[in-house]
N, C-alpha and C positions, 0 to 999 in steps of 0.2 A: 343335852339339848342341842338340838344343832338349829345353826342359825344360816339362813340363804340369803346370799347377797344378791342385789337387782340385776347384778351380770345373768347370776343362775335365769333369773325368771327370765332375762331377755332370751339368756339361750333357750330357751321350755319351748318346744311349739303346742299349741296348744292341739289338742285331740278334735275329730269331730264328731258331733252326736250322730249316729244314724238310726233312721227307724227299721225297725223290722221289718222285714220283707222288700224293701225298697229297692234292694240289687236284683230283685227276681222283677220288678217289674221292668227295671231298665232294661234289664237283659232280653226280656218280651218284647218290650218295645222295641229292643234293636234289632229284633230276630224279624220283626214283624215288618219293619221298616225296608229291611234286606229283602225278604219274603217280595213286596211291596214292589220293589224296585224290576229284581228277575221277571215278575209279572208283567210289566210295562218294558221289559226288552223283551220278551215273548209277543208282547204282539207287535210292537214295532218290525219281526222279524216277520210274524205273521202279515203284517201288513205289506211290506217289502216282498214277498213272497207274492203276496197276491196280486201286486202289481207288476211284477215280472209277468207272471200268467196271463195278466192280461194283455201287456204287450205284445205278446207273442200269439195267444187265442183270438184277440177280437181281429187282427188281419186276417188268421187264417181262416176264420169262419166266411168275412167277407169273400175272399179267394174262394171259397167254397162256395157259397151261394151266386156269385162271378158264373162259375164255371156250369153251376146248375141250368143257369140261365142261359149259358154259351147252347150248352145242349140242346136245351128247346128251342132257341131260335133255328140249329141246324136242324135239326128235324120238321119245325114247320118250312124254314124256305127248300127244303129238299123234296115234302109233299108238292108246295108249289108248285115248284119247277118241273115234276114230275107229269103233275094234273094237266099244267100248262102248255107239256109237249106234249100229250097225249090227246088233245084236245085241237093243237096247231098239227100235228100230223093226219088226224082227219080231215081236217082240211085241206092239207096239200094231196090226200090221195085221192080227192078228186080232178086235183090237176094233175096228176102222174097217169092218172088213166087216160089221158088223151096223149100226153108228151112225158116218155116215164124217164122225167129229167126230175131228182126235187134240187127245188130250189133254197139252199140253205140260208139264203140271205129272207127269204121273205119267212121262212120257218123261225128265224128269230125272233124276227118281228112278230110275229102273231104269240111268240112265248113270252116277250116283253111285253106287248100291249095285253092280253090277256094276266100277267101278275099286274100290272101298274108300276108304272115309273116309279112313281112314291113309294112304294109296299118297298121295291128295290133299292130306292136311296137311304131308306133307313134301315136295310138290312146291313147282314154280315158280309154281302159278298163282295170281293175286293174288285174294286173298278167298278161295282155298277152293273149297269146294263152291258157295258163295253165287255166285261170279263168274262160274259155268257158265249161259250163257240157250237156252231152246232154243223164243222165241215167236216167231221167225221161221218154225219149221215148219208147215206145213199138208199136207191132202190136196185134192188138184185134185177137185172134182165135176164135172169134163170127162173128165179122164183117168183118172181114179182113182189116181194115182200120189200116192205121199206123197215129200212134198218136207222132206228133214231138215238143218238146219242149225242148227249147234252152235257160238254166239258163246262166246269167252274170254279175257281176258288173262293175258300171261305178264310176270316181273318181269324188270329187264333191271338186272344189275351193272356200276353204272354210279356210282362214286364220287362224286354230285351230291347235291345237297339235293332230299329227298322221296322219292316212291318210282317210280317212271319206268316203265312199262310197255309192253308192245306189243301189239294185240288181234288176235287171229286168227281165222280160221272154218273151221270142216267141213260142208262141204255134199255132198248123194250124194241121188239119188231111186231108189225101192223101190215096183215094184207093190204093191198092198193089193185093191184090187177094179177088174174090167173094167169097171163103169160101165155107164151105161144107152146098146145102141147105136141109132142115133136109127130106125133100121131104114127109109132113104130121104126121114126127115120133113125137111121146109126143103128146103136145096138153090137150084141157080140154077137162074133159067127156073119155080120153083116160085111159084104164087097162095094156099099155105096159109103165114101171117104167124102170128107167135105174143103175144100181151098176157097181160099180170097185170093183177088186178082195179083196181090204183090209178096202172096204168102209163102214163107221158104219150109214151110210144113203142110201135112195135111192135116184133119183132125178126123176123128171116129165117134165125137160125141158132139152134135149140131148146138146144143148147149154151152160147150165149151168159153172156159170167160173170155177167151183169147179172143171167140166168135162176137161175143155177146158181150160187148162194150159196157161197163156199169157207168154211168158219165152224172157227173156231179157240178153244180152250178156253186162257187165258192166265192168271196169277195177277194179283189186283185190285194187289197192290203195284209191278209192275212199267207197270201200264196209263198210268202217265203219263208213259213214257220209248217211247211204242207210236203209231204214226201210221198211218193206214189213209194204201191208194193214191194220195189226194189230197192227202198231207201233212198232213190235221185230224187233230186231238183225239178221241177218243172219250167221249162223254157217256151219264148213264145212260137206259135204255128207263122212258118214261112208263107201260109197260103190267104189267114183271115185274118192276121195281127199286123197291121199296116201301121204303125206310128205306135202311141201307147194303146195300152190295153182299155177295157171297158172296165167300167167300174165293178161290175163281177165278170167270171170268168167262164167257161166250163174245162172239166176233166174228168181224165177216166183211169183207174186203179193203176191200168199198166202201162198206160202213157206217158211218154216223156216232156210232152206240147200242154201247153193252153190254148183255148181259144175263143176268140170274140163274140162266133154265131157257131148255131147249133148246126146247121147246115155244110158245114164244112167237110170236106171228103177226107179228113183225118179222122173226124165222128164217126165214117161211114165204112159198112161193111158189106161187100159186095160176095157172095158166099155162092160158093158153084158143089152142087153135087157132082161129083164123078166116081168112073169105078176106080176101084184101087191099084188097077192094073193101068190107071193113063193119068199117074202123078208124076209121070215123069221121073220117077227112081228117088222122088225128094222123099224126106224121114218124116215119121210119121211124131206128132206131139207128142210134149212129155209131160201134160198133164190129163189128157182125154186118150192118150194112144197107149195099146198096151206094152208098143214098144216103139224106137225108134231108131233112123237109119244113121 
């Protein structure tokens, strides 16, 4: 017989009942619970994800439609501008047919006032009205053709410091007058050479641009941003420029003068036929003659 003292029993722990199955359910639920968990850091990640994407897609989309938009406005103010010189140089070649001077200052004008002021102050182009130049046009005194070109810039959205532009042009030529036809004078194999009274050439083509002055009416504020043919400067005429200038100007391709009236004998070309044999031994041009001395 063995007998157990209360020590024993204190030391006994006692055992615990478990029910069957009961460790496969914990173990479910904890599998489930983990399961559970991975899920909701999937899409936390997914969502993290998505919101990157969108930081980065919804600016560029806007940049994108920005720019879509940039397009179409150049393209409708470029039709404008186009319509509008084309429309302003019909009208100056009715003046050109009497005095084949254009006038680029008033050609402006009738290309601003024909788009409207307004249409221009909410457009792209930088400065406005002011940014429009149109002193590259002239009328050929060869061809009679008036030569129209219409400098301007436009603003480019472009999240930089300052204001960033890009300059563009419309050019187009438009009869104004048939010009004088030389009706067989010059020519090759021809003895009649053509001089001006203070000319240290002759010329062999009555045409010649050296003869035939292309002369251009400019605004005096623009004249120092303006280079005749040979890359110079323009300076004023000692003969009509008495004090300042006129608020426009006139000039001509290969002139080194401005000046005040159209009438001035720097405008003017006083042109003598003679024969080739009483030039006096001077050389003959170097861009009408087939050679020179």
């Amino acid at each position: 017989m063995t007998i157990h003292t209360n020590r024993d029993n204190i030391l006994m722990k006692p055992e615990r009942a478990s029910v069957p199955g009961m460790r496969n359910k914990k173990k479910k639920a904890k599998k489930t619970e983990k399961k559970e968990k991975t899920r909701k850091k999937d899409q936390y990640r997914q969502r993290g994800s998505v919101t990157i994407e969108a930081s980065f897609g919804i600016p560029l989309f806007l940049f994108a439609a920005l720019c879509l938009i940039w397009l179409i406005e150049i393209q409708s103010i470029r039709i404008s501008i186009t319509n509008a010189a084309q429309n302003a140089a019909k009208s100056a070649a009715e003046d050109t047919a009497v005095i084949p001077v254009l006038n680029t200052v008033k050609l402006k004008s009738d290309i601003v006032s024909l788009i409207g002021e307004d249409r221009i102050s909410r457009s792209i182009l930088k400065d406005g009205s002011a940014g429009i130049s149109c002193w590259k046009s002239y009328v050929s005194p060869t061809t009679g053709e008036m030569n129209i070109t219409v400098n301007y810039k436009i603003m480019i959205p472009l999240p930089v410091m300052g204001s960033p532009s890009a300059e563009l042009e419309e050019s187009f030529k438009l009869s104004s007058w048939t010009g004088y036809q030389d009706g067989g004078m010059g020519g090759e194999g021809s003895d009649i050479v053509y001089m001006t009274d203070n000319g240290a050439v002759y010329h062999e083509d009555y045409n010649c641009s050296y003869l035939r002055l292309s002369i251009r009416y400019v605004p005096y504020e623009e004249l120092d941003g303006i280079r005749n043919e040979s890359g110079g400067k323009y300076h004023a005429c000692d003969k009509c420029v008495i004090g300042s200038a006129m608020t426009g100007v006139y000039i001509t391709d290969s002139g080194t003068k401005y000046h005040n009236s159209l009438n001035c004998s720097g405008l003017k070309r006083t042109i003598h036929a003679v024969e080739r044999s009483e030039t006096g031994g001077v050389g003959g041009c170097s861009r009408c003659s087939g050679h020179s001395g």
